[in-house]
Wavefront OBJ file of the C-alpha trace (Angstrom):
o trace
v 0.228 30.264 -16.373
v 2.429 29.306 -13.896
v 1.878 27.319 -10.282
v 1.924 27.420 -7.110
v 5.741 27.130 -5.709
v 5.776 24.525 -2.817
v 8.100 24.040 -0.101
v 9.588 20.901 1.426
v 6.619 19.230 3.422
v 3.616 21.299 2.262
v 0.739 19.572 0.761
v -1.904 21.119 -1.483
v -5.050 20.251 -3.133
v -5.414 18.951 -7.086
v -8.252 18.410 -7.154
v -10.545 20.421 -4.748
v -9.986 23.300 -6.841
v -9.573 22.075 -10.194
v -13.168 20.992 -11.277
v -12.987 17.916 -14.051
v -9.104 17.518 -13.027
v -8.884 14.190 -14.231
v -5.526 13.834 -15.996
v -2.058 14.947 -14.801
v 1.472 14.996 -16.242
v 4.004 14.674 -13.344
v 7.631 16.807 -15.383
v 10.854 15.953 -13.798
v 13.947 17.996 -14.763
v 17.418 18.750 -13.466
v 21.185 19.863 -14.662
v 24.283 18.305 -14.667
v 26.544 20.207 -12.735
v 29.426 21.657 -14.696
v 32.254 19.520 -14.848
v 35.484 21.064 -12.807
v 38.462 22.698 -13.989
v 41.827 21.036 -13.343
v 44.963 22.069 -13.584
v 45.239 20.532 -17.390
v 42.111 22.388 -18.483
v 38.493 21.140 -17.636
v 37.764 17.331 -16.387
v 35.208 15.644 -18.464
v 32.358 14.209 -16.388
v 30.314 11.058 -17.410
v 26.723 11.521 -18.249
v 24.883 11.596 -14.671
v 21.494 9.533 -16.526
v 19.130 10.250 -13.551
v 15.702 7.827 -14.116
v 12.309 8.873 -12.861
v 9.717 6.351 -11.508
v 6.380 6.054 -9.994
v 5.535 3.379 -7.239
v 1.523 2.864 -7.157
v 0.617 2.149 -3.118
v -1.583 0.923 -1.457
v -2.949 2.788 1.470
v -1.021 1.390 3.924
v 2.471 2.384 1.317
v 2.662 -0.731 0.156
v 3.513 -2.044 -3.358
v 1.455 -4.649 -3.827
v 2.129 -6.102 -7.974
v 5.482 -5.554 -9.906
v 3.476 -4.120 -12.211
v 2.513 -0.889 -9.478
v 6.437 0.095 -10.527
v 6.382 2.473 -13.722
v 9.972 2.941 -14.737
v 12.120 3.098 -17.770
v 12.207 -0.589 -17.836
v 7.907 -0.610 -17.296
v 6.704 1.834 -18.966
v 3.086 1.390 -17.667
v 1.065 0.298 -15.168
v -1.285 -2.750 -15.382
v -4.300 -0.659 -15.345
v -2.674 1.875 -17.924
v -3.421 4.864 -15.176
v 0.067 5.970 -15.187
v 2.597 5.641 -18.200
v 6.138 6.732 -18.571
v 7.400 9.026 -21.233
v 11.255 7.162 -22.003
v 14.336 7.630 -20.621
v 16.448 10.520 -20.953
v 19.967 9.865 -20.444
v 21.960 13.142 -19.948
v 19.044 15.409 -18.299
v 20.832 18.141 -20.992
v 18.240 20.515 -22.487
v 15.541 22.739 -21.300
v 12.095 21.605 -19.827
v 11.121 18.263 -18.400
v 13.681 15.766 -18.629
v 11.031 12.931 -17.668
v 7.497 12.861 -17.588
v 4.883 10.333 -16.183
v 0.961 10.862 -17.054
v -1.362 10.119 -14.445
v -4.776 9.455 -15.083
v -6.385 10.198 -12.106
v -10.239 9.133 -12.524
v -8.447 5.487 -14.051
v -6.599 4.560 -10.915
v -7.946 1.602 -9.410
v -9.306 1.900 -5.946
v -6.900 -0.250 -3.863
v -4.075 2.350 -4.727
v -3.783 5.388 -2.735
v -0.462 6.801 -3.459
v 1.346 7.660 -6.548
v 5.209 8.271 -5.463
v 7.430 9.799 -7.628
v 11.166 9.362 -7.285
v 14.099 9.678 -8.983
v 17.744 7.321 -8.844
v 20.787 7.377 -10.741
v 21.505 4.527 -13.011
v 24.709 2.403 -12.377
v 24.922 5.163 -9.529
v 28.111 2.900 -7.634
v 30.019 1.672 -10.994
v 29.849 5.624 -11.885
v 30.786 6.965 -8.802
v 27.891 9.750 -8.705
v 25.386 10.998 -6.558
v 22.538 14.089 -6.356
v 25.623 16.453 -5.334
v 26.008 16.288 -9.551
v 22.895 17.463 -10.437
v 21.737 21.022 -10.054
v 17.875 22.618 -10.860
v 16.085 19.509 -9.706
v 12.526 20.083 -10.032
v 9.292 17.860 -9.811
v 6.114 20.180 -11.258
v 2.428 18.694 -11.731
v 0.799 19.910 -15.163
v -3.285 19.527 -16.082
v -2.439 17.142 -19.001
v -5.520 19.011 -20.935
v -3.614 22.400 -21.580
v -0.195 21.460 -20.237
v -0.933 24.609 -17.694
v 1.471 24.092 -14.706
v -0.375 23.558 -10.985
v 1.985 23.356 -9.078
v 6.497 23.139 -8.749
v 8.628 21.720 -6.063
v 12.217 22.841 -6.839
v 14.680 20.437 -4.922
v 16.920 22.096 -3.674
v 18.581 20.719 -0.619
v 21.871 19.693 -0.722
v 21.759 15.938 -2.062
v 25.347 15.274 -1.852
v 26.136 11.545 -1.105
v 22.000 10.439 -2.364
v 22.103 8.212 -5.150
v 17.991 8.417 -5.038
v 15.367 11.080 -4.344
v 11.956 10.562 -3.109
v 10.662 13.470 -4.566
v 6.808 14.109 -3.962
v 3.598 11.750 -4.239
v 0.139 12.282 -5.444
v -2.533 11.020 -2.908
v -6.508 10.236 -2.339
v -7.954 12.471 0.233
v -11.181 11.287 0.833
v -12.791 11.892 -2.635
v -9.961 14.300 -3.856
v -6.346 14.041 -4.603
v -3.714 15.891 -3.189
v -0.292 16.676 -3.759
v 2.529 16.247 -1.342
v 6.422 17.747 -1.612
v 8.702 15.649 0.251
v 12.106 15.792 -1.408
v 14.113 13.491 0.887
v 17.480 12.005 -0.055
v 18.100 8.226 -0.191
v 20.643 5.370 -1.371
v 19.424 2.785 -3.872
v 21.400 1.846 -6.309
v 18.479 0.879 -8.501
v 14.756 1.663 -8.413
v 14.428 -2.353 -7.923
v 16.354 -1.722 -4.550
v 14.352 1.725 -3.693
v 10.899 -0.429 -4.658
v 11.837 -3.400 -2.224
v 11.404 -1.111 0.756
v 7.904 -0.846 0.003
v 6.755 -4.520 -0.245
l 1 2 3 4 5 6 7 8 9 10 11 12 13 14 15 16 17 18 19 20 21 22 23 24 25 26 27 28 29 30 31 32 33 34 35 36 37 38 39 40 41 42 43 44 45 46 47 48 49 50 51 52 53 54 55 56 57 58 59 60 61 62 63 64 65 66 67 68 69 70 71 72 73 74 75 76 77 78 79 80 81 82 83 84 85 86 87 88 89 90 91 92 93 94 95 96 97 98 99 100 101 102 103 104 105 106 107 108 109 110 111 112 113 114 115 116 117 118 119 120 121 122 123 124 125 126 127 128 129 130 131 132 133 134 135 136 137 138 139 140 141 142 143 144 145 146 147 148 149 150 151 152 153 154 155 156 157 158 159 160 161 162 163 164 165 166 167 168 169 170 171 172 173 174 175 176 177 178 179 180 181 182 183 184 185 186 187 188 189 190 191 192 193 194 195 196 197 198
């Protein structure tokens, strides 16, 4: 079955109308663009290995532990409410290139806000930005059934971004909602993207 399509800004209920939604999968997929043809035939591109993250907040946005960040490099929070899937390098294939589960009911009441970017590794050394990938998507699945909820395709121009503050998952009184943001940004590493939250 397939979700609801938001747009940039537009917030909808999880769990309101979901009864026993307790467990999520946040998929994150995108393209690289094709690499251009020269004048000698077609210019190979380097890998564009785009890393997705989740930054647990308080309500007030803050990141309060290290351990809040969920990222290829910490797989899992402290309280084991959200865990990463692995890195995928190349973002080549069909479906979700990344995936972070969410376990809604186990998040600890001093965090509010699940944020879910996206930055490119080594981003300056490689020269690349968002304007190399293509079919960015962020999409929230019930993790009993895999059956989609809801997809945010991203795409605005992100030419010049090296990061991509995608969409976040926050309490609503006793509920949780779901918000699409899909802004650009420049970090250079999710270490440098985190900082602006402490």
């Amino acid at each position: 079955m397939a979700g609801i399509n938001l747009v940039k800004g537009q917030k909808i209920d999880l769990t309101k109308g979901n009864a026993g939604l307790s467990k999520v999968i946040v998929g994150l997929g995108w393209d690289p663009v094709e690499a251009s043809r020269g004048f000698f035939g077609v210019k190979k591109q380097a890998n564009v290995d785009c890393d997705a993250s989740a930054l647990l907040l308080s309500e007030d946005g803050k990141l309060l532990k290290k351990t809040n960040l969920v990222c290829f490099h910490n797989k899992q929070s402290a309280c084991n409410s959200v865990v990463h899937s692995g890195d995928n390098l190349t973002g080549e294939g069909d479906g979700d290139d990344e995936q972070i589960s969410v376990n809604l009911a186990a998040i600890p009441s001093d965090i509010h806000k699940v944020l879910v970017v996206v930055n490119i590794y080594d981003a300056v050394n490689r020269k690349q930005d968002f304007g190399m990938i293509k079919s960015a998507y962020i999409r929230v699945m019930n993790a009993a059934g895999n059956n989609e909820l809801i997809r945010f395709n991203l795409s605005d121009n992100y030419t010049g971004f090296t990061a991509l503050i995608c969409g976040e998952l926050y309490r609503n009184g006793g509920e949780w909602k779901f918000s699409a943001i899909g802004e650009g940004s420049h970090a250079a590493h999710i270490n440098q993207l985190a900082e602006r939250y402490i």
